[in-house]
PyMOL Python script that loads the backbone (N, CA, C, O; Angstrom):
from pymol import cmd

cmd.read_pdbstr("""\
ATOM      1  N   UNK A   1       4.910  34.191 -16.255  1.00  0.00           N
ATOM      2  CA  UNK A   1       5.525  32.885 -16.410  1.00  0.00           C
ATOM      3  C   UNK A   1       6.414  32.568 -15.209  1.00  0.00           C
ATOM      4  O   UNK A   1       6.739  31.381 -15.172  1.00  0.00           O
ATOM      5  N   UNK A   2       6.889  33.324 -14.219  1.00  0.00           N
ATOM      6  CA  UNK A   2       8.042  33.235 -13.655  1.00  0.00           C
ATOM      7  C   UNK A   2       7.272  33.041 -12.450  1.00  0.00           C
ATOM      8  O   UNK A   2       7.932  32.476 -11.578  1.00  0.00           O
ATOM      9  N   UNK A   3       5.950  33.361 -12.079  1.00  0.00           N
ATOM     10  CA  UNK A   3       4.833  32.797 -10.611  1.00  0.00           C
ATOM     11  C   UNK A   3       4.503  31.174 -11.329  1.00  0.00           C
ATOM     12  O   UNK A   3       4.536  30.136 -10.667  1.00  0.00           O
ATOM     13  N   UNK A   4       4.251  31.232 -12.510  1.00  0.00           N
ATOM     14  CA  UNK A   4       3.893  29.549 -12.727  1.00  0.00           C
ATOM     15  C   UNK A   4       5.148  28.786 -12.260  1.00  0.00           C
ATOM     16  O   UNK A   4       5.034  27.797 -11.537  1.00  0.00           O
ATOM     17  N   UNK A   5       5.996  29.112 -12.552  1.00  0.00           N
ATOM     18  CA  UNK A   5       7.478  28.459 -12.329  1.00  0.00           C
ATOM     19  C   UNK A   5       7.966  27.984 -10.637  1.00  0.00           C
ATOM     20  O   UNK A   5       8.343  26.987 -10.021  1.00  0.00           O
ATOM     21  N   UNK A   6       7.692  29.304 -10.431  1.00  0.00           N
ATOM     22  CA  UNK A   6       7.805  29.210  -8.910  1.00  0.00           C
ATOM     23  C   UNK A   6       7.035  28.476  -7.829  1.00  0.00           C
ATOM     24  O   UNK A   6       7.468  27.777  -6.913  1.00  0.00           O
ATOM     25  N   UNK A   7       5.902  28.771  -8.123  1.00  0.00           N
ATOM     26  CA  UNK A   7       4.081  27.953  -7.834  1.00  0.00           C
ATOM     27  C   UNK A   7       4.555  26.324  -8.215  1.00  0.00           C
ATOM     28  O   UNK A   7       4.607  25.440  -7.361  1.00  0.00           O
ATOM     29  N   UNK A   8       4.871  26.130  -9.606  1.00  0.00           N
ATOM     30  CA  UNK A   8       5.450  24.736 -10.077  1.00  0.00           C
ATOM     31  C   UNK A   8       6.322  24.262  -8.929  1.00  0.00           C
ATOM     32  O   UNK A   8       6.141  23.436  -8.034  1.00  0.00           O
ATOM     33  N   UNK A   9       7.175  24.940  -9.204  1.00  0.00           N
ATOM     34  CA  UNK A   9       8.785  24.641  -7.754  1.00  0.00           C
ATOM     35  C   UNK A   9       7.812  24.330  -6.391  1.00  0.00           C
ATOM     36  O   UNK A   9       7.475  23.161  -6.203  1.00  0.00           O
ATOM     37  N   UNK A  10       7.605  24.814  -5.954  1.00  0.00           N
ATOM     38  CA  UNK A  10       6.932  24.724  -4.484  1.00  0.00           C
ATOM     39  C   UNK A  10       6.227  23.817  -4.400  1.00  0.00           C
ATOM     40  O   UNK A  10       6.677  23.140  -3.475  1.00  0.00           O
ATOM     41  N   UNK A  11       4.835  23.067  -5.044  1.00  0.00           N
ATOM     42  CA  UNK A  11       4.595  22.101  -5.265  1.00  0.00           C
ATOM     43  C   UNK A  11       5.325  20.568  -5.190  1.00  0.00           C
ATOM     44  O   UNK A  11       5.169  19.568  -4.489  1.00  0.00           O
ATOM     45  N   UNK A  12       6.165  20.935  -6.253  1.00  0.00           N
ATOM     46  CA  UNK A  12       6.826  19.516  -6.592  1.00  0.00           C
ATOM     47  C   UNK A  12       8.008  19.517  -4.951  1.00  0.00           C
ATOM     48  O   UNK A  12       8.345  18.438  -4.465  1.00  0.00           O
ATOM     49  N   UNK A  13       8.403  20.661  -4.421  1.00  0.00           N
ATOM     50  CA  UNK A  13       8.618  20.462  -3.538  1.00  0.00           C
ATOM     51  C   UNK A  13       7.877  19.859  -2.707  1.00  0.00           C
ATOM     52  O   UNK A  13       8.508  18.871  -2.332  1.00  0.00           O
ATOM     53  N   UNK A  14       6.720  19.910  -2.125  1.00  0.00           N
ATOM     54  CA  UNK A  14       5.754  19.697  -1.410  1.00  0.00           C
ATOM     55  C   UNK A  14       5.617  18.036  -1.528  1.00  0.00           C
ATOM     56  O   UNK A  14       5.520  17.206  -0.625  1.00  0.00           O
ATOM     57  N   UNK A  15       5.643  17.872  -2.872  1.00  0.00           N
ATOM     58  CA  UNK A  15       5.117  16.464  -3.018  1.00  0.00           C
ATOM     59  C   UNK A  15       6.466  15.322  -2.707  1.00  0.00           C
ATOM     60  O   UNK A  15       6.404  14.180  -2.249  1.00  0.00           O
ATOM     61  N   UNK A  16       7.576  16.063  -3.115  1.00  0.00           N
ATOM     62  CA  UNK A  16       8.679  15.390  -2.685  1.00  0.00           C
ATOM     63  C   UNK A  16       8.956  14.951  -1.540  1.00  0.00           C
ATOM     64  O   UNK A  16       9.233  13.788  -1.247  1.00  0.00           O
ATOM     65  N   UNK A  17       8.851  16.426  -0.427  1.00  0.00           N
ATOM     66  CA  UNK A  17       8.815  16.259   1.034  1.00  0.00           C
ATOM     67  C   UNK A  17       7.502  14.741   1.285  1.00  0.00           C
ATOM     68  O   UNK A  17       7.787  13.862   2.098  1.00  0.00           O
ATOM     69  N   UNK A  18       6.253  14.677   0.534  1.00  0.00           N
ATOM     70  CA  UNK A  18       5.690  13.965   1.022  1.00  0.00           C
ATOM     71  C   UNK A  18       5.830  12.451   0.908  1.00  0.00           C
ATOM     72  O   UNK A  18       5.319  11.519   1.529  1.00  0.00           O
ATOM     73  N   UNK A  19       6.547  12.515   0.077  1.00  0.00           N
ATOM     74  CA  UNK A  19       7.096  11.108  -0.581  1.00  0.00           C
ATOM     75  C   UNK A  19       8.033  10.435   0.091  1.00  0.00           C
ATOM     76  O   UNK A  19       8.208   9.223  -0.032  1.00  0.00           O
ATOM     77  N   UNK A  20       8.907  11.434   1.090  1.00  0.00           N
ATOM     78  CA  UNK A  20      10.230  11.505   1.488  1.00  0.00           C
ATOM     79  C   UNK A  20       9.889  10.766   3.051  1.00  0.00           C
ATOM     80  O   UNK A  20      10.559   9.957   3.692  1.00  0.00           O
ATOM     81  N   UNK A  21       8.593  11.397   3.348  1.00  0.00           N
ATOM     82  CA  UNK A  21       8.348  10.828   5.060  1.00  0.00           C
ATOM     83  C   UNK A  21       7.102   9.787   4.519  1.00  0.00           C
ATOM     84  O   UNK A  21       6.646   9.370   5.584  1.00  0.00           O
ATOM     85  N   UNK A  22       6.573   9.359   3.780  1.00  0.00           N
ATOM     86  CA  UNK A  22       6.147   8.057   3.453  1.00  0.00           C
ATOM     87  C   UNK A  22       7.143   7.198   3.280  1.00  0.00           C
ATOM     88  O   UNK A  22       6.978   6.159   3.918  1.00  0.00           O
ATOM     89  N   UNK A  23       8.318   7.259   2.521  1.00  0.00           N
ATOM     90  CA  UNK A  23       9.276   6.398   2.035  1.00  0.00           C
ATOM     91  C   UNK A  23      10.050   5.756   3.781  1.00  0.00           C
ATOM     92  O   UNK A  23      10.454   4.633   4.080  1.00  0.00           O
ATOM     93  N   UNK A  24       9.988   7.085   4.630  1.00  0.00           N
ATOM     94  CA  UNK A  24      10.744   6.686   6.187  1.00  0.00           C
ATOM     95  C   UNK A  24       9.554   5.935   6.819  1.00  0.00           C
ATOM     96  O   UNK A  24       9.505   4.726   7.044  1.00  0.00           O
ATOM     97  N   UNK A  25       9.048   6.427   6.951  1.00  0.00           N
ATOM     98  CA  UNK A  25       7.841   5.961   7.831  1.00  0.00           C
ATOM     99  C   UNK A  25       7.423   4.463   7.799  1.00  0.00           C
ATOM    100  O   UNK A  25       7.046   3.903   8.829  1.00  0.00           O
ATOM    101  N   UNK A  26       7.484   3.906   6.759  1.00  0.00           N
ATOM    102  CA  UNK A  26       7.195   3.010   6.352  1.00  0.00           C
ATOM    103  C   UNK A  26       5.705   2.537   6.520  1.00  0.00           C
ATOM    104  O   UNK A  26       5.497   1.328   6.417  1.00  0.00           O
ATOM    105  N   UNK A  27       4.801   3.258   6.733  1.00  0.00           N
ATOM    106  CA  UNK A  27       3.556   3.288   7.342  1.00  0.00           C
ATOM    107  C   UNK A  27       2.322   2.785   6.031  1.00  0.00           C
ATOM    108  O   UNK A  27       2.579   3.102   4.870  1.00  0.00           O
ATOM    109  N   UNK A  28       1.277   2.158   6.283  1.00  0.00           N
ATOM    110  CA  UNK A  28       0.594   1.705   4.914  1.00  0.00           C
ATOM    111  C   UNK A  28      -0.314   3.286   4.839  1.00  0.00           C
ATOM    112  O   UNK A  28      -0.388   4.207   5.653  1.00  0.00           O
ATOM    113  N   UNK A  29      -0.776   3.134   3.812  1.00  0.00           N
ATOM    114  CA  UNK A  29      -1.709   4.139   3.218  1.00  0.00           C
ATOM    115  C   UNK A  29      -2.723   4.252   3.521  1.00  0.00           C
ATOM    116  O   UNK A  29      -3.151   3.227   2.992  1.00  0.00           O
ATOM    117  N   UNK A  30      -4.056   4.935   4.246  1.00  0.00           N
ATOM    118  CA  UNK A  30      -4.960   4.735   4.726  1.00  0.00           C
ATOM    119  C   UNK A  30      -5.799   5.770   4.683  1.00  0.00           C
ATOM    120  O   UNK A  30      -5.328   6.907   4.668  1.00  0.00           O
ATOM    121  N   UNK A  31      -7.248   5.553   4.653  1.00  0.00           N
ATOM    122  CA  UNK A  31      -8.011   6.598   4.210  1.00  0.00           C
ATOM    123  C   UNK A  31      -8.510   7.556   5.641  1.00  0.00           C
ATOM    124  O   UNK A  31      -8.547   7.380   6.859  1.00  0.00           O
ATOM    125  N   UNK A  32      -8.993   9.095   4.273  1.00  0.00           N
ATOM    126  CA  UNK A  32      -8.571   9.808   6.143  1.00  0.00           C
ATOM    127  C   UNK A  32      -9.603   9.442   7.399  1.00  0.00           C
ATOM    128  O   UNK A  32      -9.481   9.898   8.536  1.00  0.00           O
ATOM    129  N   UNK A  33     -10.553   8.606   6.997  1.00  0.00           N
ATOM    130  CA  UNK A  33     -11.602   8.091   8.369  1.00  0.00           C
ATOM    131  C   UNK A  33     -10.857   6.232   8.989  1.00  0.00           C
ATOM    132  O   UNK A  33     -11.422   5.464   9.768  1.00  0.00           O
ATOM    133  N   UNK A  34      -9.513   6.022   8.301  1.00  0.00           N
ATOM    134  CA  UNK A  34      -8.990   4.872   8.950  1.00  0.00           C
ATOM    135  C   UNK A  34      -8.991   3.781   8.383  1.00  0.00           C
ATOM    136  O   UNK A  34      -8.359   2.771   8.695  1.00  0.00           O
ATOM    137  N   UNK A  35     -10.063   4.024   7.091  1.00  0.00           N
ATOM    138  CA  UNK A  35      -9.699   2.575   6.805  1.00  0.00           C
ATOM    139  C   UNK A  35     -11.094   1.599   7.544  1.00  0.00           C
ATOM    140  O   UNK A  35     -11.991   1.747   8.375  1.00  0.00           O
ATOM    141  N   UNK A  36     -10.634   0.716   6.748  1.00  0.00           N
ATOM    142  CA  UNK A  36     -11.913  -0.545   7.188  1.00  0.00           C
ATOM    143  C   UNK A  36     -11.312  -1.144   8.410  1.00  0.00           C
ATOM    144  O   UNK A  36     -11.951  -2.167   8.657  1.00  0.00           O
ATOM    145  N   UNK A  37     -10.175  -0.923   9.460  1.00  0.00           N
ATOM    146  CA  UNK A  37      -9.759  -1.291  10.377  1.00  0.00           C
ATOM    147  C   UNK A  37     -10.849  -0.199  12.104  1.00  0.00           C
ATOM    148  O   UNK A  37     -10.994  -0.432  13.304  1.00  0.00           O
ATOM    149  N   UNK A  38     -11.258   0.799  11.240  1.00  0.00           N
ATOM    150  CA  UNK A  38     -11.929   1.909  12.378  1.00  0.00           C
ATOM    151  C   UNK A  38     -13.027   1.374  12.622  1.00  0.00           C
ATOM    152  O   UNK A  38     -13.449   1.502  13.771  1.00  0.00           O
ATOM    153  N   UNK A  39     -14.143   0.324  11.268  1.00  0.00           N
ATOM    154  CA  UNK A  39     -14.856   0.537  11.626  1.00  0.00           C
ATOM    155  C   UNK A  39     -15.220  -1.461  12.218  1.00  0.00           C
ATOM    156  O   UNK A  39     -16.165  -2.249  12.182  1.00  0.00           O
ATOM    157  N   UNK A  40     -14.044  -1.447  12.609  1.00  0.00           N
ATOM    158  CA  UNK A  40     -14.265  -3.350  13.386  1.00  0.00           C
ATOM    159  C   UNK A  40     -13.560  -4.182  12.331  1.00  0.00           C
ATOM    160  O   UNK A  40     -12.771  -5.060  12.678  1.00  0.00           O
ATOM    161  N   UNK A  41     -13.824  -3.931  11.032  1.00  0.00           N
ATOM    162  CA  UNK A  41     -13.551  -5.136  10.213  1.00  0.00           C
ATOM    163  C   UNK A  41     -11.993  -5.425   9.646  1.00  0.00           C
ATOM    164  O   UNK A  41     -11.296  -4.585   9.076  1.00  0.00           O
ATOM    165  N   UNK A  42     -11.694  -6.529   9.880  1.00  0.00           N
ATOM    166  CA  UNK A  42     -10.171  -7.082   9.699  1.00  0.00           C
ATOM    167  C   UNK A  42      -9.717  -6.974   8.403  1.00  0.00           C
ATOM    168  O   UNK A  42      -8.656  -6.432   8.094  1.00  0.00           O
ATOM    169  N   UNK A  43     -10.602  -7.546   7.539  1.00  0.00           N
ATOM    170  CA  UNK A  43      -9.909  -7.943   5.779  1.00  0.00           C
ATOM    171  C   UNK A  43     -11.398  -7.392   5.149  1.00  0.00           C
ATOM    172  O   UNK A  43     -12.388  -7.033   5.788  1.00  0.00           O
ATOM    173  N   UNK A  44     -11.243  -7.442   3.955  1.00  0.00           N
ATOM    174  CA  UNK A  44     -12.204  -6.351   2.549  1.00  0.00           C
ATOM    175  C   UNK A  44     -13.571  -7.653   3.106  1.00  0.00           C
ATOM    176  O   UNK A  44     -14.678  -7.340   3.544  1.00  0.00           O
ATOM    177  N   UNK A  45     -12.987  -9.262   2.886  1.00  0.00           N
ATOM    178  CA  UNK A  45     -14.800  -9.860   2.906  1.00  0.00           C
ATOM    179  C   UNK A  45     -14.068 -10.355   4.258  1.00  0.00           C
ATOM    180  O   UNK A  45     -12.991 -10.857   4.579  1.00  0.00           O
ATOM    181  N   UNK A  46     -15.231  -9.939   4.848  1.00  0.00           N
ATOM    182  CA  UNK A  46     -15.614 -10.412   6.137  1.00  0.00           C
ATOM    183  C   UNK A  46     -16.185 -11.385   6.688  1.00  0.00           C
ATOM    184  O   UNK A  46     -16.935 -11.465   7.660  1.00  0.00           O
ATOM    185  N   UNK A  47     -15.535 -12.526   5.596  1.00  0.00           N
ATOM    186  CA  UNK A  47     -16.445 -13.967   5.631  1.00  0.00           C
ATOM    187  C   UNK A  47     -15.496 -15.034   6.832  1.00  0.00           C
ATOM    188  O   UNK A  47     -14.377 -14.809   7.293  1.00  0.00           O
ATOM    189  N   UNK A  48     -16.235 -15.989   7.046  1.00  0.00           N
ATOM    190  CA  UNK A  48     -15.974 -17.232   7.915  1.00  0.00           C
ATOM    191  C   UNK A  48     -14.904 -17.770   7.213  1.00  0.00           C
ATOM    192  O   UNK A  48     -13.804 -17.868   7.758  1.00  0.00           O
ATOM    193  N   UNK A  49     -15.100 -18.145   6.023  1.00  0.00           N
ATOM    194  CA  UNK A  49     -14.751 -18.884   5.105  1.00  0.00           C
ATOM    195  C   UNK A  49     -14.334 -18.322   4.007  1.00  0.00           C
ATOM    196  O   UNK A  49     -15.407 -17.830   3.657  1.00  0.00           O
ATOM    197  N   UNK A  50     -13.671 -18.050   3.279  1.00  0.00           N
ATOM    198  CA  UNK A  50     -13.305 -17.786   2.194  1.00  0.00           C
ATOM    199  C   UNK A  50     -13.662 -18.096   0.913  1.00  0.00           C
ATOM    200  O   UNK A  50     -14.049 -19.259   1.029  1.00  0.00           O
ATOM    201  N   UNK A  51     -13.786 -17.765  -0.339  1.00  0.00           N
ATOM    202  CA  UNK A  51     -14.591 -18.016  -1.531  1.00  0.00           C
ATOM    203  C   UNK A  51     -13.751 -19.068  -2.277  1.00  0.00           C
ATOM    204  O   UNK A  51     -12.629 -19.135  -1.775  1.00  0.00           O
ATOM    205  N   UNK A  52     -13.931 -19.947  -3.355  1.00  0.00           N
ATOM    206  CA  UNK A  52     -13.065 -20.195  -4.145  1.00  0.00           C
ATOM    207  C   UNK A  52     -12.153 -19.308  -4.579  1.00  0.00           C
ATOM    208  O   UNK A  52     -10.930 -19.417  -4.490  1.00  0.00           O
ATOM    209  N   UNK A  53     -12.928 -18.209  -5.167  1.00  0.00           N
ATOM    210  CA  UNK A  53     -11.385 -17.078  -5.655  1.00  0.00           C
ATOM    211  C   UNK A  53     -10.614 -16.593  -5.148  1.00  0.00           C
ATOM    212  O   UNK A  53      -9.512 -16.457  -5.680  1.00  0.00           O
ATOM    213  N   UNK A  54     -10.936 -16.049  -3.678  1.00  0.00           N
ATOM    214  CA  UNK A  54      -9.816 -16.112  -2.264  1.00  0.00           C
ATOM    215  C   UNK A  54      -9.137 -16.832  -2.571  1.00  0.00           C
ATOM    216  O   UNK A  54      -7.992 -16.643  -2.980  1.00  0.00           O
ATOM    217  N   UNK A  55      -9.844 -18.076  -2.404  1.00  0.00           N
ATOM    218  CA  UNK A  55      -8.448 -19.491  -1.682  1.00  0.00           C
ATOM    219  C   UNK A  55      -7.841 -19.760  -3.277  1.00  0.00           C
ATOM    220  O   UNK A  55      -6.987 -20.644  -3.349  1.00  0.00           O
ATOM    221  N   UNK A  56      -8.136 -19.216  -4.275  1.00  0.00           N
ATOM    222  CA  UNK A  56      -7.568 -19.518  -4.964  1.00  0.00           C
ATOM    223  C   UNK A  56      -6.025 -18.413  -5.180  1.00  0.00           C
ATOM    224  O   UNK A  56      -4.882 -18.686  -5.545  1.00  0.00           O
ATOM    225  N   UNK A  57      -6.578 -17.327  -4.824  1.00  0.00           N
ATOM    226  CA  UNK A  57      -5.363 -16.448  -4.681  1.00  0.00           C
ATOM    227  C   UNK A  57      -4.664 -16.062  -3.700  1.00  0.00           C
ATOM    228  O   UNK A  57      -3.676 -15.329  -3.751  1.00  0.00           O
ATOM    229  N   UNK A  58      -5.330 -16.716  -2.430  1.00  0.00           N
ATOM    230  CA  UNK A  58      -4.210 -17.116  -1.656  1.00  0.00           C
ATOM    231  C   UNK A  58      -3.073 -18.318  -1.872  1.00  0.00           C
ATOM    232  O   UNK A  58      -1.912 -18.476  -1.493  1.00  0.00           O
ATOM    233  N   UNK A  59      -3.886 -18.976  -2.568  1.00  0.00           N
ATOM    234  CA  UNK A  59      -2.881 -20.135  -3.108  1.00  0.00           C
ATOM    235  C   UNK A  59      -1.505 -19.558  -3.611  1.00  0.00           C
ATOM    236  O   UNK A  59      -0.377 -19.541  -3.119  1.00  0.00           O
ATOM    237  N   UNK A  60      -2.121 -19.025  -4.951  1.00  0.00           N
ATOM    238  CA  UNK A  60      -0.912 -18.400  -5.485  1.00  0.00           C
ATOM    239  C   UNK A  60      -0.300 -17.403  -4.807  1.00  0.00           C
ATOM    240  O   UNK A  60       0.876 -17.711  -5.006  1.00  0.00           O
ATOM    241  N   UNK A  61      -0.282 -16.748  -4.365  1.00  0.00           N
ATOM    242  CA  UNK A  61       0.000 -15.947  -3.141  1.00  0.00           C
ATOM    243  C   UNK A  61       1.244 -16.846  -2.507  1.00  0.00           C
ATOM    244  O   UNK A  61       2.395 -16.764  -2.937  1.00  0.00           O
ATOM    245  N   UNK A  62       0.966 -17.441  -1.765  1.00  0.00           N
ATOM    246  CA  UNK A  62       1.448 -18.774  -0.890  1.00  0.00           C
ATOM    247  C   UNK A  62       2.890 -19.098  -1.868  1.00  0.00           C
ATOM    248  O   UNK A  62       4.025 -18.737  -1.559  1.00  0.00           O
ATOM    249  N   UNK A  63       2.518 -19.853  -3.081  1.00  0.00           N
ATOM    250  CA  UNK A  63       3.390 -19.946  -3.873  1.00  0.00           C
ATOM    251  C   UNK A  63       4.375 -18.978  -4.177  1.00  0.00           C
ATOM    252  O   UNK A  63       5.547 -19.025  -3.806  1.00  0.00           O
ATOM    253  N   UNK A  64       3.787 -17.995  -4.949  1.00  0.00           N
ATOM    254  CA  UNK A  64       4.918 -16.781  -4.952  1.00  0.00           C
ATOM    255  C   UNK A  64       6.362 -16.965  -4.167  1.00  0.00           C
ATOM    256  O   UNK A  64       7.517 -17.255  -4.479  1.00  0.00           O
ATOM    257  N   UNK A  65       5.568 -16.600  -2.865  1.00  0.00           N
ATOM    258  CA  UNK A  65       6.349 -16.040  -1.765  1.00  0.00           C
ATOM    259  C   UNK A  65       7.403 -17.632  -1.494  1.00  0.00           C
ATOM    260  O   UNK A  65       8.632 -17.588  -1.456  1.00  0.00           O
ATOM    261  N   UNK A  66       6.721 -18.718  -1.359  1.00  0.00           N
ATOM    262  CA  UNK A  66       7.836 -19.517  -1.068  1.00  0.00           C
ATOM    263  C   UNK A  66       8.794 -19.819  -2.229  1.00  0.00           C
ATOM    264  O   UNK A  66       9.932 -20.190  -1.940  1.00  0.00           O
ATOM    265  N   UNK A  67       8.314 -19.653  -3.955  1.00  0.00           N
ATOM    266  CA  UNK A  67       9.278 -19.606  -4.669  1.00  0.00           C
ATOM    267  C   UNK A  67      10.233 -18.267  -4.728  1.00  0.00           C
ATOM    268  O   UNK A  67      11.244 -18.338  -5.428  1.00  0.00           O
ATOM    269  N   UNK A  68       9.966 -17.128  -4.064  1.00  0.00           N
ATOM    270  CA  UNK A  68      10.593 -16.384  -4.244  1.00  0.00           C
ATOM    271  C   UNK A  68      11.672 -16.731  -2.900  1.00  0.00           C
ATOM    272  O   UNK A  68      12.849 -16.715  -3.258  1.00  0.00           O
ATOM    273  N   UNK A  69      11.500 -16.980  -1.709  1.00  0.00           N
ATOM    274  CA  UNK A  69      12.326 -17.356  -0.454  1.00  0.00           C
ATOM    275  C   UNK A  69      13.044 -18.643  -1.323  1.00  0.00           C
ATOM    276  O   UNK A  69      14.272 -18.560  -1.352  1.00  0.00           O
ATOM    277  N   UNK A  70      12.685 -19.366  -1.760  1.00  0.00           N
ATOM    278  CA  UNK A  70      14.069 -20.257  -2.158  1.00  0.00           C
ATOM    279  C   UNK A  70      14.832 -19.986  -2.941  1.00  0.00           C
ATOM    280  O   UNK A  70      15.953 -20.485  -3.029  1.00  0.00           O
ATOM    281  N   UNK A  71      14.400 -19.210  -3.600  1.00  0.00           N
ATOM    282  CA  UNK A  71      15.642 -18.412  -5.066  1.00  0.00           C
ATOM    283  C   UNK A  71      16.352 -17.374  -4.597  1.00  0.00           C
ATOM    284  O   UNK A  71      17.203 -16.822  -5.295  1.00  0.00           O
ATOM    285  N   UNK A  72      15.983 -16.875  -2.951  1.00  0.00           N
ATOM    286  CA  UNK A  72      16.375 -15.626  -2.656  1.00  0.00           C
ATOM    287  C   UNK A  72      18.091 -16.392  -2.990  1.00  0.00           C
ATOM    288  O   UNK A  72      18.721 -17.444  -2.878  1.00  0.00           O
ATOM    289  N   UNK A  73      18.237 -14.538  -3.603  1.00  0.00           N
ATOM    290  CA  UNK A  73      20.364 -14.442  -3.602  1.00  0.00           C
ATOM    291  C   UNK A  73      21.284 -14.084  -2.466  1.00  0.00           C
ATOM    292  O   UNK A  73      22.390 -14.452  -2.068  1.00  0.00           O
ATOM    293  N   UNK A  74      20.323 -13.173  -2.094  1.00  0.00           N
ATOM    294  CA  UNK A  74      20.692 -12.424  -0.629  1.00  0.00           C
ATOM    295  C   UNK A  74      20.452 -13.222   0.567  1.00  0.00           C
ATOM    296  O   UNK A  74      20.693 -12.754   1.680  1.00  0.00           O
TER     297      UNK A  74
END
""", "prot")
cmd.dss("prot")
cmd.show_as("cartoon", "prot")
cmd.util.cbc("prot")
cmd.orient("prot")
């Protein structure tokens, strides 16, 4: 019981430390071949134009953010 414990400890250490230089870093998350940025492409659809459901959630999107900038407190 006292190697599970320890094995436990070291771990959660591990994961802490990793949490700790993500949290500084401020860096986005990315997969280990790079991401859809390695292989040319900018955004998930790679369209001209955007779909209705895009532009529809960019809309809201859009919104959000400017109702949240006018209510800001800070």
């Amino acid at each position: 019981m006292q190697i599970f414990l320890i094995t436990f400890g070291v771990f959660m250490l591990v994961i802490a430390a990793m949490a700790i230089g993500y949290i500084f870093q401020k860096k986005t998350i990315s997969g280990s071949c790079g991401a859809l940025g390695s292989v040319g492409i900018e955004k998930e659809c790679d369209c001209p134009e955007p779909c209705d459901n895009r532009k529809k959630k960019m809309a809201k999107e859009e919104a959000r953010r400017k109702m949240l900038e006018e209510n800001r407190i800070i």
